[in-house]
PDB file of N, CA, C and O in Angstrom:
ATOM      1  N   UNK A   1     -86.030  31.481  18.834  1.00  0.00           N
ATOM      2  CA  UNK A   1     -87.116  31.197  19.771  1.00  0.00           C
ATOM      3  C   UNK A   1     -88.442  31.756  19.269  1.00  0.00           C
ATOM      4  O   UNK A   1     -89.543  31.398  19.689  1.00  0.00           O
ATOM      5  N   UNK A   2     -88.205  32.746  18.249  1.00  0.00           N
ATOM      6  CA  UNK A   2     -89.468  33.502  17.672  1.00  0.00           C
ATOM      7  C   UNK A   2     -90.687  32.709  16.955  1.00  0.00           C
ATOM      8  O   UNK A   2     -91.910  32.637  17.074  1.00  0.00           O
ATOM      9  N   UNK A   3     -89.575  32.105  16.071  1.00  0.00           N
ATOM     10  CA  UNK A   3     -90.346  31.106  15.625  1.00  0.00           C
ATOM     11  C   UNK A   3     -90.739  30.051  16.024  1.00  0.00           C
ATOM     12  O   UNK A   3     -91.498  29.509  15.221  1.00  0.00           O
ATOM     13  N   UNK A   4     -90.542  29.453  17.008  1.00  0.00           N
ATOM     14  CA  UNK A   4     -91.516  28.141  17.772  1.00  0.00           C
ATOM     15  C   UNK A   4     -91.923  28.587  18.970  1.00  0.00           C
ATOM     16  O   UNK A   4     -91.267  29.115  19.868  1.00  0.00           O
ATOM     17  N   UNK A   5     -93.344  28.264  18.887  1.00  0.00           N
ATOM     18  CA  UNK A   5     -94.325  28.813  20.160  1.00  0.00           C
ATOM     19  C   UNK A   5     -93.483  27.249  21.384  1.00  0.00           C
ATOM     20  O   UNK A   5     -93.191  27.310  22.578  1.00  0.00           O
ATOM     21  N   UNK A   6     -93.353  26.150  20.474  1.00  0.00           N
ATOM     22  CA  UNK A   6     -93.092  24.930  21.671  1.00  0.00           C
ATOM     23  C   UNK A   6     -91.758  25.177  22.164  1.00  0.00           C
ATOM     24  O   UNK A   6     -91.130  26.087  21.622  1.00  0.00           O
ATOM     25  N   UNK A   7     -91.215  24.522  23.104  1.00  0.00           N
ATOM     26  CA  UNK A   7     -90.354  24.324  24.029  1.00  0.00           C
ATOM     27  C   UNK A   7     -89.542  23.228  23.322  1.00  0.00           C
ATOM     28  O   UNK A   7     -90.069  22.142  23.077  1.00  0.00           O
ATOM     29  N   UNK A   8     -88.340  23.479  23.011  1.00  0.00           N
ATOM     30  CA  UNK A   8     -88.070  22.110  22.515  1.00  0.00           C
ATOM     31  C   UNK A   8     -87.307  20.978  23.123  1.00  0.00           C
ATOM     32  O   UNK A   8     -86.602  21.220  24.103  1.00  0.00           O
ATOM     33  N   UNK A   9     -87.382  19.655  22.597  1.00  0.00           N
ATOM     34  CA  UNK A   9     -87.587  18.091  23.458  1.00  0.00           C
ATOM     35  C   UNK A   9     -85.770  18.575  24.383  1.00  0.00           C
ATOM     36  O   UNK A   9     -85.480  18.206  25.521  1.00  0.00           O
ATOM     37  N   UNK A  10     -85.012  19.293  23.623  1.00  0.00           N
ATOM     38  CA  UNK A  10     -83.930  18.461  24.420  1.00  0.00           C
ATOM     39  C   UNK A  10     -83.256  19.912  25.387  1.00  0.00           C
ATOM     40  O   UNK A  10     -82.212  19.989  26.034  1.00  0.00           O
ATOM     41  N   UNK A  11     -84.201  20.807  25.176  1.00  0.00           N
ATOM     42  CA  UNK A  11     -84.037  22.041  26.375  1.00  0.00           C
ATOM     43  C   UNK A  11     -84.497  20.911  27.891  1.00  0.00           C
ATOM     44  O   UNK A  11     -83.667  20.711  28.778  1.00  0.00           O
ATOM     45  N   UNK A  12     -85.948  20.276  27.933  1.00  0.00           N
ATOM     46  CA  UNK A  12     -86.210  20.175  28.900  1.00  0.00           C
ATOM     47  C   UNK A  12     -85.368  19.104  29.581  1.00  0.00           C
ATOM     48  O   UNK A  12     -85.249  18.857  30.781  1.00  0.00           O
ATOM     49  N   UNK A  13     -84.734  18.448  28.361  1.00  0.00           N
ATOM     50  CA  UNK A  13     -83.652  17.134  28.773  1.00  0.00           C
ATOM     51  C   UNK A  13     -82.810  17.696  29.526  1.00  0.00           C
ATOM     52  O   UNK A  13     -82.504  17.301  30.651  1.00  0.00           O
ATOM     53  N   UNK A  14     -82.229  18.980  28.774  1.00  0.00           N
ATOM     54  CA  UNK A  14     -81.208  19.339  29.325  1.00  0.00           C
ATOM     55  C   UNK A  14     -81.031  20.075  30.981  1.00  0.00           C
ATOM     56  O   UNK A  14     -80.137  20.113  31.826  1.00  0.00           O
ATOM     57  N   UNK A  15     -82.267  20.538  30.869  1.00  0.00           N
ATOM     58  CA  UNK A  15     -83.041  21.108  32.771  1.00  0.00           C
ATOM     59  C   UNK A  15     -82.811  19.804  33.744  1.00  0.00           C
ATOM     60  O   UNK A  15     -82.210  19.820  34.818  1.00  0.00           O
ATOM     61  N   UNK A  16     -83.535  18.475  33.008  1.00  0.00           N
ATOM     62  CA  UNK A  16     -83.711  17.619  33.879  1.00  0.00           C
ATOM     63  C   UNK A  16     -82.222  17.251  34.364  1.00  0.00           C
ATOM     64  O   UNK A  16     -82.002  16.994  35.548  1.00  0.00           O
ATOM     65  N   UNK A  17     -81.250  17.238  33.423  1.00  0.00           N
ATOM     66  CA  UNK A  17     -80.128  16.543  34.075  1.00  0.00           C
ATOM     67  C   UNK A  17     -79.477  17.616  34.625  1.00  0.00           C
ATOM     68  O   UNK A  17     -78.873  17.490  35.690  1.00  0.00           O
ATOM     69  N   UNK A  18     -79.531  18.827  33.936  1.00  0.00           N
ATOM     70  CA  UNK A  18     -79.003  20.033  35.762  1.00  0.00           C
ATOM     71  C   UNK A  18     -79.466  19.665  36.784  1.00  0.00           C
ATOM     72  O   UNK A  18     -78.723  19.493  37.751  1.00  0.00           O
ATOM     73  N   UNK A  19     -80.703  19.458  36.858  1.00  0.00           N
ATOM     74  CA  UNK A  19     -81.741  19.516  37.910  1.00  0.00           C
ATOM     75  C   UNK A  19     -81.152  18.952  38.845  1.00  0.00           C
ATOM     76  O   UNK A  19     -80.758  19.416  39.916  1.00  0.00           O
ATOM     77  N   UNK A  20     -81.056  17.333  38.184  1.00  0.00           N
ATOM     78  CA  UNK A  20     -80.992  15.794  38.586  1.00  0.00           C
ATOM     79  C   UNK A  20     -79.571  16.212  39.347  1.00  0.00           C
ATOM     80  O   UNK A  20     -79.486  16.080  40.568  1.00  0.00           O
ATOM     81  N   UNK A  21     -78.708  16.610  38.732  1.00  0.00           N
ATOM     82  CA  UNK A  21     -77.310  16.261  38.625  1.00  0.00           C
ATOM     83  C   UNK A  21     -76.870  17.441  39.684  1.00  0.00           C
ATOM     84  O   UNK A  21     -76.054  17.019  40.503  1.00  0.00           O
ATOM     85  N   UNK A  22     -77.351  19.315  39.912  1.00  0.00           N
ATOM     86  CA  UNK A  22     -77.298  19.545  41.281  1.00  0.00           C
ATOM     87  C   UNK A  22     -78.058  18.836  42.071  1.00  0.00           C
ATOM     88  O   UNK A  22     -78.417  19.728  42.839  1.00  0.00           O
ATOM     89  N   UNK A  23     -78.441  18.119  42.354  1.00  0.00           N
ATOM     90  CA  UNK A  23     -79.652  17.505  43.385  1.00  0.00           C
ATOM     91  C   UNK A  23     -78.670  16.342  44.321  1.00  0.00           C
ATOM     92  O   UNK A  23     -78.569  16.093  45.522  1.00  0.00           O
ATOM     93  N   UNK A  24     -78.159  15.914  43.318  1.00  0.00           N
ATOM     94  CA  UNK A  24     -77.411  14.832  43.954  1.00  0.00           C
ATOM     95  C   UNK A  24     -75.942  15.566  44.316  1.00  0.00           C
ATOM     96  O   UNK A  24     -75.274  15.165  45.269  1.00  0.00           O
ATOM     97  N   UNK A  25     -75.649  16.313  43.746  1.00  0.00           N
ATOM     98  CA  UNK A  25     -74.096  17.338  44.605  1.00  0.00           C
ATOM     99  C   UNK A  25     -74.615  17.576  45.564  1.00  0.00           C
ATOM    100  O   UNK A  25     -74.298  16.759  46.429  1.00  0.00           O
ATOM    101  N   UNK A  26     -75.380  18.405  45.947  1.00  0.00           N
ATOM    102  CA  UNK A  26     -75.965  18.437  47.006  1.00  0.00           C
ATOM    103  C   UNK A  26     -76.124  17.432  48.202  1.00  0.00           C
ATOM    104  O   UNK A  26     -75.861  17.689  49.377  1.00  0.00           O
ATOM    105  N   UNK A  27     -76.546  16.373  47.759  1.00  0.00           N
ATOM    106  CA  UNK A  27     -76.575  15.493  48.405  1.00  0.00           C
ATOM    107  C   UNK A  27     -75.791  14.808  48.803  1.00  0.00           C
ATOM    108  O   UNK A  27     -76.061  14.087  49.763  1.00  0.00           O
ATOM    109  N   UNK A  28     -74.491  14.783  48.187  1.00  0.00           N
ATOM    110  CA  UNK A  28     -73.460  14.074  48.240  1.00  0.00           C
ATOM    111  C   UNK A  28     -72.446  15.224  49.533  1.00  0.00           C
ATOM    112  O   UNK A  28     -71.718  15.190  50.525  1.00  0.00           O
ATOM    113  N   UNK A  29     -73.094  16.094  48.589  1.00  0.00           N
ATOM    114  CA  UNK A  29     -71.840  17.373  49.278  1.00  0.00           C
ATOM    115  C   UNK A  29     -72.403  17.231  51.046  1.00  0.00           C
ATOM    116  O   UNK A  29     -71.592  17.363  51.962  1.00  0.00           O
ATOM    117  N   UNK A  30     -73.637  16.997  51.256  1.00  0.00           N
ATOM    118  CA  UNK A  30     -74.104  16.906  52.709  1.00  0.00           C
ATOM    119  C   UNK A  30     -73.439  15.846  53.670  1.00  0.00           C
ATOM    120  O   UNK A  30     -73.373  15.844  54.899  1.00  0.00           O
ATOM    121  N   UNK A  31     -72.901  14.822  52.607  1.00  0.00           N
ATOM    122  CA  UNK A  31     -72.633  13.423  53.415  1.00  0.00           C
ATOM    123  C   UNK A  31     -73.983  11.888  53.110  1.00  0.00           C
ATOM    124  O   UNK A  31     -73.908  10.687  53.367  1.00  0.00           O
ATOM    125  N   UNK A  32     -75.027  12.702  52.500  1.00  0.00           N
ATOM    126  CA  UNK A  32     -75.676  12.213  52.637  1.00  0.00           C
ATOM    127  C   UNK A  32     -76.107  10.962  51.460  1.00  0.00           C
ATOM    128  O   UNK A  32     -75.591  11.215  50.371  1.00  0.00           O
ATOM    129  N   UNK A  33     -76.837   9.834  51.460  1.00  0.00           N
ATOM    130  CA  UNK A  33     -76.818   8.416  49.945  1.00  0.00           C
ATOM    131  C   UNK A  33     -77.907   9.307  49.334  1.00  0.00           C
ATOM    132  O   UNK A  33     -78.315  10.380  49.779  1.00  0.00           O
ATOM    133  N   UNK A  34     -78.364   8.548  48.044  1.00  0.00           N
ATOM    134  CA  UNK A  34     -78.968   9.213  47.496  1.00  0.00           C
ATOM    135  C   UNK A  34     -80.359   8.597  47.505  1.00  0.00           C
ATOM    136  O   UNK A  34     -81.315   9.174  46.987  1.00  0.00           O
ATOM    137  N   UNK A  35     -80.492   6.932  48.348  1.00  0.00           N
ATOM    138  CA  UNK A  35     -81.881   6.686  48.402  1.00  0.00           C
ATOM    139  C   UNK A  35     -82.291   7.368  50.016  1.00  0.00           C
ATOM    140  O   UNK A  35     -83.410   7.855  50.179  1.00  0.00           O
ATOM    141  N   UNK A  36     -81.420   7.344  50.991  1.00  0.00           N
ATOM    142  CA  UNK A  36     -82.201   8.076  52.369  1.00  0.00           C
ATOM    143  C   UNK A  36     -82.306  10.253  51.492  1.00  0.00           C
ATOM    144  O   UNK A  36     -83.071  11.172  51.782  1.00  0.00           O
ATOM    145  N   UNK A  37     -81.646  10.212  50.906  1.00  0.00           N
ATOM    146  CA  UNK A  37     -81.810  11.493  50.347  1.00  0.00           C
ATOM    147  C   UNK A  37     -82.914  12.143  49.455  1.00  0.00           C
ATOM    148  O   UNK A  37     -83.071  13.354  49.303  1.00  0.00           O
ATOM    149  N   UNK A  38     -83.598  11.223  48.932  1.00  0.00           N
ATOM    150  CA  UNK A  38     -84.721  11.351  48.229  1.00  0.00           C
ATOM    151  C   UNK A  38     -85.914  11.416  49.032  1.00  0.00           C
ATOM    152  O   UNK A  38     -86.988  11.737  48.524  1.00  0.00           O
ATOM    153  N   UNK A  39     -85.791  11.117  50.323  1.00  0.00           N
ATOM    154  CA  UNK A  39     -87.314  11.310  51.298  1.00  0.00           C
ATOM    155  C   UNK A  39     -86.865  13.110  51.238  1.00  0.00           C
ATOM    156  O   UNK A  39     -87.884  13.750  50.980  1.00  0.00           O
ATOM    157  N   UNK A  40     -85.933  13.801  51.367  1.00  0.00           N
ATOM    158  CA  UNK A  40     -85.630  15.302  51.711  1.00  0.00           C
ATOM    159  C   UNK A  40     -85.821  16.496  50.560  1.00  0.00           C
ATOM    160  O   UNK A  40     -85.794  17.725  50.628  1.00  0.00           O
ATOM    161  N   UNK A  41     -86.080  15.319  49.204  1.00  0.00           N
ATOM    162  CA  UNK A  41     -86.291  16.179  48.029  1.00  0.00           C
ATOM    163  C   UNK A  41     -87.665  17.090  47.872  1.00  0.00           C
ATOM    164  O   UNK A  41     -87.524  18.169  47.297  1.00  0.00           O
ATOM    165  N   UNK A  42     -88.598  16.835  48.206  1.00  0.00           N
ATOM    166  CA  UNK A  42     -90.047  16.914  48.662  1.00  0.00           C
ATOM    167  C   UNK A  42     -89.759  18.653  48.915  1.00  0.00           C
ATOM    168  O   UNK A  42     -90.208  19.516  48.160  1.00  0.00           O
ATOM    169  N   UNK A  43     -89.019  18.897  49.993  1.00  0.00           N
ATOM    170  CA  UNK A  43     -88.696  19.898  50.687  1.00  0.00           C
ATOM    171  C   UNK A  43     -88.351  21.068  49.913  1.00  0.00           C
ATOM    172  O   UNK A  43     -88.889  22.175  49.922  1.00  0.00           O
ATOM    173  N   UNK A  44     -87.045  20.511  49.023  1.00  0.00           N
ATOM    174  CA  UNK A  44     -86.780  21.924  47.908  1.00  0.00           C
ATOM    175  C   UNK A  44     -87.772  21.982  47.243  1.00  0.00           C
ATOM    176  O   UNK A  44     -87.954  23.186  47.064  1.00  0.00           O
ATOM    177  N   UNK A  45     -88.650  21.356  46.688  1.00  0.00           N
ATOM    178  CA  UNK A  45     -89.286  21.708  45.632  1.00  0.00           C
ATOM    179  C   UNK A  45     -90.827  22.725  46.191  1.00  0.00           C
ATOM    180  O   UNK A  45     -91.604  23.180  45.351  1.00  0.00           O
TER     181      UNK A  45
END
């Protein structure tokens, strides 16, 4: 990590699909679809 000041391309890939991928357990785990579930995302963030 010392040597690169940048962030590299497939760390942030790899955030996005945790991200993505608890987001929708979550959502699922509630009972809830994932297009009425996306008006509620707003909220965690």
């Amino acid at each position: 990590m010392a040597e690169s000041e940048s962030v590299p391309f497939w760390w942030i890939v790899l955030f996005l699909v945790l991200a993505l991928g608890s987001g929708a357990a979550v959502v699922f785990s509630v009972g809830g679809s994932l297009i009425s579930g996306a008006v509620a995302l707003p909220f965690f963030f």
